[in-house]
N, C-alpha and C positions, 0 to 999 in steps of 0.2 A: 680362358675359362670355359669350362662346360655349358652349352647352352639349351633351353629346346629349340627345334627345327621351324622353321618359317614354313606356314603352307598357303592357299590361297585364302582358306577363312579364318586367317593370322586378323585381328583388327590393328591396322595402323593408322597412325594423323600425323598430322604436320603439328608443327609447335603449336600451330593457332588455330586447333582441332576441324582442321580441315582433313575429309576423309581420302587414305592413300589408298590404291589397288593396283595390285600386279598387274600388268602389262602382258607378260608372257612366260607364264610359268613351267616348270619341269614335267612333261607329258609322260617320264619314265618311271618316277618315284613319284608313290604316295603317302603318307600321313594321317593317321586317322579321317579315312574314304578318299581324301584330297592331295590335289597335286602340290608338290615342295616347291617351293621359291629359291633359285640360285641369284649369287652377286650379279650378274650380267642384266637381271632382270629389272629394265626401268617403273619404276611407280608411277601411276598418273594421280593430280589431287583434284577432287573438286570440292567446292563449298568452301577453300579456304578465305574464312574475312578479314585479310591483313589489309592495311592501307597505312601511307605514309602522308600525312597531313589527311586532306580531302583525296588525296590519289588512291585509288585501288593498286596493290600490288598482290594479288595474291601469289602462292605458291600453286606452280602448276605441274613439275614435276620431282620428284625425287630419286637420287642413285645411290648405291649402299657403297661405301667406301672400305669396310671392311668385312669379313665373310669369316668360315670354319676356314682353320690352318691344317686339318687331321682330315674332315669328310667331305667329297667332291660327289657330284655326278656329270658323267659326261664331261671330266676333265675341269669342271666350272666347283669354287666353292660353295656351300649352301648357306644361305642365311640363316645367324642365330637371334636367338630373341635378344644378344647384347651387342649384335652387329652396329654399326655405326653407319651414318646416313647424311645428305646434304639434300638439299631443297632447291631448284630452280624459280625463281632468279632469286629469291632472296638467302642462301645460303646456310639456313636454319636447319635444326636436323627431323628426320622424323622420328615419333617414336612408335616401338610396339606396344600397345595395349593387352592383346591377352591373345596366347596362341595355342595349340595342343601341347601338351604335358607327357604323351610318352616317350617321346625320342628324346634325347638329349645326343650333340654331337660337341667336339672343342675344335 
């Protein structure tokens, strides 16, 4: 399915709205001013407040498990806003909140 593109001022959380940020994004393509996000790109979270009993578990990082089938850069898929995602260590996914609206890629 057609999606818009992920760029770095995409807002993503973790399930347990803890805030997600690209790591290391696409320095070749940009998106309304900003650089694009490909699958390769790990997320870091902070603020997540999960805990299991009294134990803190937050999530600390997240990877996109699936990407565009149609549009690459530099050989890598780009993240769509209905990509799919896992959480370190607790296995949750993250989601996208709100990201730029021109691009659409599948």
């Amino acid at each position: 399915m057609p999606g818009f593109l992920l760029h770095v001022g995409a807002t993503v959380m973790c399930s347990h709205s803890g805030q997600a940020q690209a790591t290391v994004p696409c320095p070749r393509v940009k998106v309304s001013g900003q650089q694009i996000v490909t699958q390769s790109c790990t997320y870091t979270i902070a603020g997540c407040p999960f805990t299991v009993g009294t134990s803190p578990v937050p999530c600390v990082t997240g990877q996109w498990i699936n990407a565009a089938t149609r549009v690459t850069t530099g050989g890598v898929p780009v993240l769509l806003q209905d990509s799919q995602s896992i959480c370190t260590p607790n296995g949750t996914p993250m989601t996208v909140v709100s990201t730029q609206t021109r691009v659409k890629g599948t």
